[in-house]
C-alpha positions, 0 to 999 in steps of 0.5 A, spaced: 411 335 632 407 333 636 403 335 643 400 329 644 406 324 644 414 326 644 417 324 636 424 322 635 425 328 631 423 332 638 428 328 641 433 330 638 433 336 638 433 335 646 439 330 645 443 335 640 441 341 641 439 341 633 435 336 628 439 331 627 437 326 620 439 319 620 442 316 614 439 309 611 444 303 610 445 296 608 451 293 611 451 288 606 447 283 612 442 277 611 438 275 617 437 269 621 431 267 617 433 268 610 439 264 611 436 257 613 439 258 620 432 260 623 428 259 616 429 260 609 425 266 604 424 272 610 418 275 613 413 274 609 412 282 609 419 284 607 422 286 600 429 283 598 431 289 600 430 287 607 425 293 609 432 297 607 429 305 604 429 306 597 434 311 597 440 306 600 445 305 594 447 298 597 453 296 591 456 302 594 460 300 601 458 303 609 463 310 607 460 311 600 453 310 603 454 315 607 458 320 603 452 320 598 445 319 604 449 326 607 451 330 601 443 328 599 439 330 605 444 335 607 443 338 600 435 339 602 435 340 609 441 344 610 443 338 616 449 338 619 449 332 623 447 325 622 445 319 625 449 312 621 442 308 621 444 300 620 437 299 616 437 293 611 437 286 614 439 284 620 446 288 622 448 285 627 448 278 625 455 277 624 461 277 628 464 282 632 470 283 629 465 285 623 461 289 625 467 293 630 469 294 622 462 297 620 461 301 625 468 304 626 467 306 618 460 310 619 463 313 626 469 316 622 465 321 618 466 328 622 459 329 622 456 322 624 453 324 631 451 316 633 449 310 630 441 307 630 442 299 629 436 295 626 436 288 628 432 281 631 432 279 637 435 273 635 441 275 633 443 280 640 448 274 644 451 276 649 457 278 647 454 282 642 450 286 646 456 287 651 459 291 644 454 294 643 455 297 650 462 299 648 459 303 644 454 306 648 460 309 653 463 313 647 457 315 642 450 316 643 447 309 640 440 307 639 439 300 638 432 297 635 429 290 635 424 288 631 418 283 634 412 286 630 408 282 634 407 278 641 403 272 638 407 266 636 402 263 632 403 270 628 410 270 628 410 262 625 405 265 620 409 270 617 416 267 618 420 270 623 424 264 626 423 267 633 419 267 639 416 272 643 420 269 649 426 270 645 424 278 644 422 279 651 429 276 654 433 280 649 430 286 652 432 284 659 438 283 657 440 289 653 435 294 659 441 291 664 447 294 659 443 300 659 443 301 652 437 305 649 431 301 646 427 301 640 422 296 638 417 295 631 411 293 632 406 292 626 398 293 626 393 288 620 398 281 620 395 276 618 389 273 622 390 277 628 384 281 632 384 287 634 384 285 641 391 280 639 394 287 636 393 290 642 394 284 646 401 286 643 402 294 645 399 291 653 405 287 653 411 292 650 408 298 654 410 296 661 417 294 658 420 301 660 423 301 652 425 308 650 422 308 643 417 305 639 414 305 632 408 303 629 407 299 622 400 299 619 401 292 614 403 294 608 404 290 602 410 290 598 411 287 591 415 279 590 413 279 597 409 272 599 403 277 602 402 280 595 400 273 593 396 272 599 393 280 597 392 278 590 388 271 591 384 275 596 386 271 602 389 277 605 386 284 607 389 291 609 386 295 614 382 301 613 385 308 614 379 311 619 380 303 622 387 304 623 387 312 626 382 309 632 386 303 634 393 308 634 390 312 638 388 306 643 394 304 642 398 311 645 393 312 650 396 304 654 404 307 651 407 311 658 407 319 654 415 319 656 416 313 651 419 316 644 414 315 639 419 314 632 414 312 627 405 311 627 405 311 620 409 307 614 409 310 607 412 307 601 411 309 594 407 306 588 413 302 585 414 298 591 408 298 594 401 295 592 396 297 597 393 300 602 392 306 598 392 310 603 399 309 605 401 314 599 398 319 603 402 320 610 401 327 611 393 326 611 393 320 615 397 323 621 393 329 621 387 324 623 391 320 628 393 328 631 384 330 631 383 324 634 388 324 639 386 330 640 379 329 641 381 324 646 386 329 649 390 322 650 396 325 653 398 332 651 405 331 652 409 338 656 416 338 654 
């Protein structure tokens, strides 16, 4: 919780009257540019589970995933309801017929209160788009287009396969069909300035998105940038680095914008650096002091 931004957690609970968890899946997709239809290998900073969480047991199906994601984090948290979260890969890649299948599977299970979809903004046609608006007029949907960075040259460097025109488009055209709209951006790839990473959030800001989550670059084992790491060609950002660009970054963001996720963790079986990222709790705790020594927002509910 926070007084300084509105969290998804708090949002929520505005929405449902209760918290509410999301359950990660894999769909069993791929993505554009992993497939050769956009490039071949994936982002650079992704693993082969394609940013899909560690407890997602993908050799079961989309019913099985989630019997075992709810009997988990209901067994921790005592949750009653839950958020079907298309995680792993691109999920919306792929016909409709498929995909009506997929999502009619996790909204079958009694206490799945909505969908999270994560995806590209190159895999969101029209037609898919005007799906997902069917959708939205029957459960509450969160859609989530990842673009990382507005930066070409960085898009190119790191093997997205799109542009930041087609993330841009993409946006407008889901606005239009009013479906609720997250992005991902993530600070520290490779070449880009601190000028470049705010560049980014100066252009997304005003883009009347409902949510966003922040990424500090993280590097990932058997992913192309753990060589890069490795041979020394590659740095991480420094935590206290990190705490001051965030905190920059949410003082340009509209304090109505949900904020989703200011820091990524991982464990130290997938993840190699930075260190720090194996502390979130401390890491947020610097980014709530320097906001708060800033007094940046101090949102009131």
């Amino acid at each position: 919780m926070s007084e300084h931004y509105r969290t998804f957690n708090n949002y929520l609970r505005d929405r449902f009257g209760e918290r509410v968890y999301r359950v990660p899946l894999d769909a069993g997709f791929t993505c554009p540019n992993r497939d050769g239809t956009r490039a071949f290998g994936g982002c650079t900073f992704c693993d082969e589970r394609g940013s899909g969480a560690p407890t997602i047991k993908s050799a079961l199906n989309i019913k099985e995933q989630l019997e075992t994601g709810i009997a988990r984090i209901r067994k921790r948290f005592k949750a009653k309801k839950f958020l079907a979260y298309f995680q792993a890969f691109t999920n919306t890649y792929a016909p409709e017929g498929v995909l009506k299948e997929l999502y009619d599977t996790a909204l079958d299970h009694p206490d799945v209160v909505g969908l999270c979809i994560g995806t590209r903004p190159d895999s969101l046609p029209d037609n898919i788009l005007d799906l997902l608006a069917q959708y939205d007029k029957k459960t509450f949907l969160f859609l989530e287009v990842g673009v990382q960075t507005v930066h070409d040259r960085t898009l190119a460097a790191i093997n997205r396969g799109h542009t930041a025109g087609e993330f841009f488009d993409c946006v407008e055209r889901a606005k239009a069909r009013g479906l609720r709209l997250a992005t991902h951006l993530i600070f520290g790839l490779p070449g880009e300035s601190r000028e470049d990473m705010l560049e980014t959030v100066r252009q997304v800001a005003p883009l009347g998105l409902d949510a966003i989550k922040f990424h500090q670059l993280c590097i990932y084992k058997g992913t192309p940038m753990e060589f890069d790491y490795k041979a020394g060609t590659l740095p991480v950002l420094d935590e206290d680095y990190y705490v001051d660009l965030v905190c920059d970054a949410l003082a340009m963001v509209p304090k109505e914008t949900v904020i989703m996720r200011l820091v990524a963790e991982g464990s130290q079986d997938e993840i190699i650096a930075p260190a720090w990222c194996f502390e979130k709790e401390t890491t947020m705790k610097k980014i709530e002091a320097r906001l708060a020594e800033r007094k940046t927002h101090v949102f009131v509910t």
